[in-house]
N, C-alpha and C positions, 0 to 999 in steps of 0.2 A: 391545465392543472396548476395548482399552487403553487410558487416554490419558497414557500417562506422556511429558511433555514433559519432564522433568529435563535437564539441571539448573537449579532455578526459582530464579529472580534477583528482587529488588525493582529498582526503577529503580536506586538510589542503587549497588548493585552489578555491575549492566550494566555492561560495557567501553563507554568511547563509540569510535564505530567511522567510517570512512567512507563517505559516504550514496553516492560514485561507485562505490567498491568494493561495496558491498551490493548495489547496483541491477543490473551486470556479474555478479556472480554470482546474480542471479536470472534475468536475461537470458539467461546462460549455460544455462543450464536449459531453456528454454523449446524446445522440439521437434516442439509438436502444436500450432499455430496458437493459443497461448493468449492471449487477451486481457488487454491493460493498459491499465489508464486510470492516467492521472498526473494528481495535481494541480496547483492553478494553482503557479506560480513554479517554485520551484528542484526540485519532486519531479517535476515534468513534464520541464526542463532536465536532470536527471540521465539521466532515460531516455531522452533525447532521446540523450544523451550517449554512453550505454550500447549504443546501435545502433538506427537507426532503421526499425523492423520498419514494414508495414502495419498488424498488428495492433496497434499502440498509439495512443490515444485521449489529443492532447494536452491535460487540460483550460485555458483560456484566461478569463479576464475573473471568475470566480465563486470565492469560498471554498466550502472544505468541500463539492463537488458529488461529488468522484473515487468515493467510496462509494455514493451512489445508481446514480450511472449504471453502478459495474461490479455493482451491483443488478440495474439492469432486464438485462443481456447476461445476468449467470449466469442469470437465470429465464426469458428469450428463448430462450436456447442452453444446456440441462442438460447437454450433452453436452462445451463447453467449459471449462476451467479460466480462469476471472479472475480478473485483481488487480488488486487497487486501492493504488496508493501515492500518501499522504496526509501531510501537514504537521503536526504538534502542534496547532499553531495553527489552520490549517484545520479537523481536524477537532471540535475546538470549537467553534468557530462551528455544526455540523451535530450534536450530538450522540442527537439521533434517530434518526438512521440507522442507529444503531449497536444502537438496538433495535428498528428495522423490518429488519436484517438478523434480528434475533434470532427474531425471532416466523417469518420465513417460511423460515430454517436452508435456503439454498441449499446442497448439500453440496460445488458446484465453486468457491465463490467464499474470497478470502483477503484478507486486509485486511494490508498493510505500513503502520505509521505511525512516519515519522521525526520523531524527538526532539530535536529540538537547544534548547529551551526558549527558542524565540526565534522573533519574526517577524522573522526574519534578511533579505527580500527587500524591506524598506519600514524598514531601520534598526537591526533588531538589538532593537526595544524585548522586555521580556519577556515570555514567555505566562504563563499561569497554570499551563503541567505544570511550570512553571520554583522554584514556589512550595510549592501546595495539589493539583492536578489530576496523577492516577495515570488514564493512559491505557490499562494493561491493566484496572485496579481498576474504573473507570466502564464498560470494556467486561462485562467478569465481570457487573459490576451491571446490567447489562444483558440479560443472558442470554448473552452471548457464551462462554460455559466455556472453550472450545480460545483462548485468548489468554494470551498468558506476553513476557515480554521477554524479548529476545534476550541470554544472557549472553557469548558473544560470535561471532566470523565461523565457528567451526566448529557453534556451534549452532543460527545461523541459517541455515546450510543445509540441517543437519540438519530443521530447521521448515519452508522451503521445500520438500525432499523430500518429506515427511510432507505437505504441504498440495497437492501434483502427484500422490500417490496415494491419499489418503485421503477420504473426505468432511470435508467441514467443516459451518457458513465456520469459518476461522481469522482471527487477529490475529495478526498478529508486531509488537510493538514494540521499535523499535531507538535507543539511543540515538546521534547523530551529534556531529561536531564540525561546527565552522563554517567549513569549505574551505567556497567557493564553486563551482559547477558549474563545468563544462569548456567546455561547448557551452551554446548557446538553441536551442529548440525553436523549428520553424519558427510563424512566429505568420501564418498563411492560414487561417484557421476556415472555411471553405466548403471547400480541398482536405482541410484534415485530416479533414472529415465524410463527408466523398467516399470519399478511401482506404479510411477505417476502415471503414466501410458497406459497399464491397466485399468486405472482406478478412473479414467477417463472413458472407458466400454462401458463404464457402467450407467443406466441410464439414472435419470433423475426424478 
């Protein structure tokens, strides 16, 4: 099969884009009880933001978790589509994951990492993709191939499409500005374990 993702951007050419508007139009998308797990802070508060489905999985208290956990669901459930959207930052913290995806190539699961080169929800200090650190490049290096950054909203949908009917995993890296979310996610980690866990009996 093909894998032409074109047109392939380096970070530095990336449109930086916005992480509410990205997240709505992947939300938008979603039609077959897909699962989302969101990261802690502001990538959980956008989807939060975006519509507050059962199927999403607000992560709370931990860096860099969103990737494992939408891990274990795609290999729980091969039959649902997950995503995981993740922080620059966060997922640095976790970058293992990125090749414990690689070795076990769930083909339903997608990996969205927003870029804003910053731990924007503890001050704004800078990460390291801000500097030295290529979050498609370490993924590639990983084993991850289907990861490209997104050059801008028409071709991350194009990559969301592509990632709802295709095998993966996939990577979409996006770069963001620094709007602040809309909404906070509800912070009850026993209901939000609750819903989700239900909303996971249900078949697809």
């Amino acid at each position: 099969m093909a894998d032409n993702l074109d047109p392939t951007v380096d970070r530095a050419g990336a449109k930086v884009m916005s992480r509410a508007d990205l997240t709505r139009r992947l939300v938008s998308r979603l039609d077959k009880r897909e699962a989302v797990i969101g990261g802690i802070g502001y990538a959980n508060f956008g989807l939060f933001g975006a519509g507050d489905r059962h199927e999403n999985f607000y992560m709370l208290g931990s860096m860099g978790l969103a990737v494992p956990i939408a891990l274990g669901v795609a290999l729980a459930q091969p039959r649902r589509r997950v995503f995981a959207l993740e922080g620059d930052g966060s997922i640095m913290m976790y970058l293992g994951a990125l090749a414990t995806v690689a070795d076990r190539r769930p083909p339903n699961l997608a990996i969205v990492i927003f870029d804003n080169g910053a731990y924007q929800i503890t001050g704004g200090q800078p990460a390291l993709t801000a500097t030295v650190a290529d979050v498609v490049s370490i993924a590639k290096g990983c084993g991850l191939s289907r990861s490209r950054w997104a050059a801008d909203e028409a071709h991350f949908d194009y990559m969301v499409e592509r990632a709802l009917a295709e095998p993966g995993p996939w990577l979409i890296a996006v770069r963001i500005d620094g709007a602040k979310p809309e909404a906070v996610s509800d912070r009850d980690p026993p209901r939000i374990r609750r819903t989700f866990s239900r909303a996971m009996q249900n078949p697809v």
